[in-house]
C-alpha positions, 0 to 999 in steps of 0.5 A, spaced: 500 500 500 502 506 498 501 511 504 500 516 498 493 512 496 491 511 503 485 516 505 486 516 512 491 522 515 495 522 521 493 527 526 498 531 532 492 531 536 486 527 539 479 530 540 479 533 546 474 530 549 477 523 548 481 522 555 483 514 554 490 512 551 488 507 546 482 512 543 487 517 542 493 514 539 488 509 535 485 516 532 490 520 531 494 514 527 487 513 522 486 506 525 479 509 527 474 515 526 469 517 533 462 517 530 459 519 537 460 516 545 462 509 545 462 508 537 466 508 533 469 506 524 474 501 524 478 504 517 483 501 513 488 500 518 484 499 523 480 493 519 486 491 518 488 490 525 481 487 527 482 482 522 488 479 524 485 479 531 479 474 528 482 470 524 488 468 530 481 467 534 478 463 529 484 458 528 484 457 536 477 456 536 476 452 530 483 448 533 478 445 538 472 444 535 469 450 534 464 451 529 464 457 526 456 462 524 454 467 524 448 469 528 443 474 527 443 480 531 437 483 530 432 479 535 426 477 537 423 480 543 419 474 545 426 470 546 429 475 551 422 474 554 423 467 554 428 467 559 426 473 563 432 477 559 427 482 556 427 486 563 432 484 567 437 486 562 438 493 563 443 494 557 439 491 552 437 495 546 430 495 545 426 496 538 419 498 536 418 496 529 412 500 524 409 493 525 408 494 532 412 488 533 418 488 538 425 486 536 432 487 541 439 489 538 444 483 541 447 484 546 449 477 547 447 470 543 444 465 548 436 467 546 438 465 539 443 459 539 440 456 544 434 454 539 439 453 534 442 447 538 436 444 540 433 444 532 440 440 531 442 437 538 437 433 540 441 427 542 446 424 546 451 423 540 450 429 537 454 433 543 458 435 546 457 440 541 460 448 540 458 454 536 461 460 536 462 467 532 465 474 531 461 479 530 457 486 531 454 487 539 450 492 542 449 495 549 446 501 552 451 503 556 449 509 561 458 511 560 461 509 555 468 510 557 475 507 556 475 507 548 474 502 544 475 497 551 468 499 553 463 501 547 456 501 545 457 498 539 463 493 539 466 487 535 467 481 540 467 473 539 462 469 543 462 461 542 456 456 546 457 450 548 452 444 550 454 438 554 451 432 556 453 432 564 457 437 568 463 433 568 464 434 560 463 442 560 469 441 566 473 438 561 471 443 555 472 449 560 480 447 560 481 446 553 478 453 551 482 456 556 489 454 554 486 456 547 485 463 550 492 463 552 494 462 546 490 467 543 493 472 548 500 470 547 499 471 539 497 477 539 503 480 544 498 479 551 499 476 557 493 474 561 491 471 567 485 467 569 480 470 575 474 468 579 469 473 578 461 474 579 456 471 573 452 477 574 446 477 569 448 471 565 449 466 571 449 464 578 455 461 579 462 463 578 465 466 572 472 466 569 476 472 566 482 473 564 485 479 566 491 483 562 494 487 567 494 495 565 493 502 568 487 502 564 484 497 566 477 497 570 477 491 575 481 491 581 485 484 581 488 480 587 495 475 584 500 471 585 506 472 582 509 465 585 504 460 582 498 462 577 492 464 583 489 471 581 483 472 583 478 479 583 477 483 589 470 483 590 470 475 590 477 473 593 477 470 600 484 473 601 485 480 601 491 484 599 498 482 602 495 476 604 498 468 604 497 465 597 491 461 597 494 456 592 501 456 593 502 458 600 509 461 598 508 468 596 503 474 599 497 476 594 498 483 590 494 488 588 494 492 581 489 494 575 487 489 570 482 489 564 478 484 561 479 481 555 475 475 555 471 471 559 467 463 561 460 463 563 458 456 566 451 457 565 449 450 567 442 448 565 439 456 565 437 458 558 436 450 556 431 449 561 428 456 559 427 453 551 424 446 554 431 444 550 433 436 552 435 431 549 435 424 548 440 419 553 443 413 552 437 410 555 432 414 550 431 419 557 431 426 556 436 429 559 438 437 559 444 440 556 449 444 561 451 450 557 457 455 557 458 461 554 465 463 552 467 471 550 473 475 548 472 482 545 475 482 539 475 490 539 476 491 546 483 487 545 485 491 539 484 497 544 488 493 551 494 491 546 494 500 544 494 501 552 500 495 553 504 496 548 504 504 546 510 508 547 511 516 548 512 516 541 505 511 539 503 504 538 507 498 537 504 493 534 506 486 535 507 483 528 502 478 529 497 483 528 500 488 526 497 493 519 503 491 516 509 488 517 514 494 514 513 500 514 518 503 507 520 509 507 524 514 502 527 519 504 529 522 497 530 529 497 529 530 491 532 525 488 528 521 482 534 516 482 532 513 490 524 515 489 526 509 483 530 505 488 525 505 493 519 503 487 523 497 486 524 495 493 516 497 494 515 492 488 521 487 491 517 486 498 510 485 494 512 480 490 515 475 496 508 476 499 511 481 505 505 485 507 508 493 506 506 500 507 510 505 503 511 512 505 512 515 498 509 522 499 513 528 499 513 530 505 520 531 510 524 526 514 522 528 519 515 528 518 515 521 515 518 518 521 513 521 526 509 518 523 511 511 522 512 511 530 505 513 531 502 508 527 506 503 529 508 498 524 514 493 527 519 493 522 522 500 519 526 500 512 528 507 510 531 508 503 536 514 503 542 517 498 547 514 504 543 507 504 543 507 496 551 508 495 552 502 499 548 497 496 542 497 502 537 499 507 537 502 514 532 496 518 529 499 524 526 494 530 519 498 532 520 495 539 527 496 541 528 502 537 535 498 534 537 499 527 541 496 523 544 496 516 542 490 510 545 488 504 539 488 500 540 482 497 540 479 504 533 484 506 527 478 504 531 472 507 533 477 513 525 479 513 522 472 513 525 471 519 
C-alpha cells in the first residue's frame, strides 16, 4: 500500500474530549474515526488490525472444535422474554418496529443459539457440541468510557457450548482456556485467569482473564509465585495476604482489564427453551451450557494501552497493519524515489505485507509518523543507504537499527 493512496491522515492531536490512551493514539494514527460516545469506524488500518485479531481467534477456536456462524443480531423480543432477559437486562437495546412488533439489538447470543442447538442437538451423540462467532454487539451503556475497551457498539467473539453432564463442560472449560492463552500470547498479551461474579448471565462463578494495565477497570488480587489471581470483590484473601494456592508468596494488588471471559451457565437458558435431549437410555436429559467471550475490539484497544510508547503504538507483528513500514527519504532525488519503487515492488512480490511512505513530505515528518502508527519493522531508503548497496532496518520495539545488504533484506525479513 502506498501511504500516498491511503485516505486516512495522521493527526498531532486527539479530540479533546477523548481522555483514554488507546482512543487517542488509535485516532490520531487513522486506525479509527469517533462517530459519537462509545462508537466508533474501524478504517483501513484499523480493519486491518481487527482482522488479524479474528482470524488468530478463529484458528484457536476452530483448533478445538469450534464451529464457526454467524448469528443474527437483530432479535426477537419474545426470546429475551423467554428467559426473563427482556427486563432484567438493563443494557439491552430495545426496538419498536412500524409493525408494532418488538425486536432487541444483541447484546449477547444465548436467546438465539440456544434454539439453534436444540433444532440440531437433540441427542446424546450429537454433543458435546460448540458454536461460536465474531461479530457486531450492542449495549446501552449509561458511560461509555475507556475507548474502544468499553463501547456501545463493539466487535467481540462469543462461542456456546452444550454438554451432556457437568463433568464434560469441566473438561471443555480447560481446553478453551489454554486456547485463550494462546490467543493472548499471539497477539503480544499476557493474561491471567480470575474468579469473578456471573452477574446477569449466571449464578455461579465466572472466569476472566485479566491483562494487567493502568487502564484497566477491575481491581485484581495475584500471585506472582504460582498462577492464583483472583478479583477483589470475590477473593477470600485480601491484599498482602498468604497465597491461597501456593502458600509461598503474599497476594498483590494492581489494575487489570478484561479481555475475555467463561460463563458456566449450567442448565439456565436450556431449561428456559424446554431444550433436552435424548440419553443413552432414550431419557431426556438437559444440556449444561457455557458461554465463552473475548472482545475482539476491546483487545485491539488493551494491546494500544500495553504496548504504546511516548512516541505511539507498537504493534506486535502478529497483528500488526503491516509488517514494514518503507520509507524514502529522497530529497529530491528521482534516482532513490526509483530505488525505493523497486524495493516497494521487491517486498510485494515475496508476499511481505508493506506500507510505503512515498509522499513528499520531510524526514522528519515521515518518521513521526511511522512511530505513531506503529508498524514493527522500519526500512528507510536514503542517498547514504543507496551508495552502499542497502537499507537502514529499524526494530519498532527496541528502537535498534541496523544496516542490510539488500540482497540479504527478504531472507533477513522472513525471519
Amino acid at each position: 500500500m502506498r501511504q500516498s493512496h491511503l485516505f486516512t491522515k495522521t493527526r498531532k492531536f486527539a479530540p479533546k474530549d477523548e481522555v483514554s490512551k488507546n482512543a487517542q493514539l488509535l485516532i490520531r494514527a487513522g486506525y479509527i474515526h469517533k462517530e459519537m460516545a462509545g462508537v466508533y469506524s474501524y478504517l483501513k488500518l484499523g480493519t486491518r488490525v481487527l482482522n488479524k485479531i479474528e482470524e488468530i481467534i478463529r484458528e484457536e477456536m476452530d483448533g478445538i472444535g469450534g464451529q464457526e456462524t454467524r448469528m443474527a443480531t437483530l432479535h426477537p423480543s419474545e426470546n429475551w422474554k423467554t428467559t426473563g432477559g427482556w427486563d432484567a437486562v438493563d443494557v439491552l437495546f430495545k426496538l419498536q418496529s412500524r409493525t408494532e412488533k418488538e425486536y432487541a439489538l444483541g447484546q449477547s447470543e444465548e436467546e438465539i443459539v440456544t434454539p439453534i442447538a436444540q433444532e440440531y442437538a437433540a441427542s446424546y451423540k450429537d454433543l458435546p457440541v460448540a458454536i461460536y462467532q465474531i461479530g457486531q454487539k450492542y449495549r446501552d451503556e449509561l458511560r461509555a468510557k475507556s475507548g474502544i475497551m468499553r463501547g456501545r457498539e463493539f466487535g467481540m467473539k462469543d462461542m456456546y457450548s452444550f454438554h451432556i453432564d457437568q463433568t464434560d463442560f469441566d473438561r471443555f472449560y480447560e481446553i478453551v482456556k489454554q486456547a485463550y492463552f494462546r490467543v493472548y500470547e499471539r497477539c503480544g498479551l499476557v493474561a491471567k485467569v480470575t474468579e469473578a461474579s456471573g452477574g446477569a448471565f449466571s449464578e455461579k462463578l465466572s472466569y476472566e482473564f485479566m491483562v494487567l494495565t493502568d487502564a484497566g477497570e477491575d481491581d485484581i488480587l495475584y500471585c506472582d509465585v504460582c498462577t492464583h489471581c483472583a478479583n477483589v470483590e470475590v477473593s477470600k484473601v485480601a491484599e498482602g495476604g498468604e497465597c491461597p494456592k501456593c502458600g509461598k508468596s503474599t497476594l498483590k494488588k494492581a489494575r487489570a482489564a478484561e479481555v475475555g471471559n467463561v460463563f458456566d451457565l449450567g442448565m439456565k437458558y436450556p431449561k428456559a427453551f424446554g431444550y433436552t435431549f435424548k440419553d443413552a437410555d432414550g431419557k431426556d436429559q438437559t444440556p449444561i451450557m457455557g458461554c465463552y467471550g473475548i472482545g475482539t475490539t476491546r483487545l485491539m484497544g488493551t494491546v494500544v494501552e500495553v504496548l504504546s510508547d511516548e512516541k505511539g503504538i507498537v504493534w506486535p507483528e502478529s497483528i500488526a497493519p503491516y509488517q514494514v513500514h518503507l520509507i524514502a527519504i529522497t530529497g529530491g532525488n528521482a534516482d532513490i524515489e526509483a530505488e525505493a519503487g523497486k524495493l516497494y515492488d521487491l517486498l510485494r512480490e515475496n508476499t511481505i505485507e508493506v506500507l510505503y511512505d512515498d509522499r513528499d513530505a520531510r524526514a522528519g515528518e515521515k518518521f513521526a509518523d511511522a512511530d505513531l502508527i506503529g508498524i514493527p519493522t522500519r526500512l528507510v531508503v536514503s542517498e547514504k543507504t543507496m551508495s552502499q548497496g542497502g537499507v537502514e532496518m529499524l526494530a519498532r520495539a527496541s528502537g535498534t537499527t541496523s544496516f542490510v545488504a539488500e540482497s540479504d533484506l527478504i531472507e533477513q525479513l522472513q525471519k
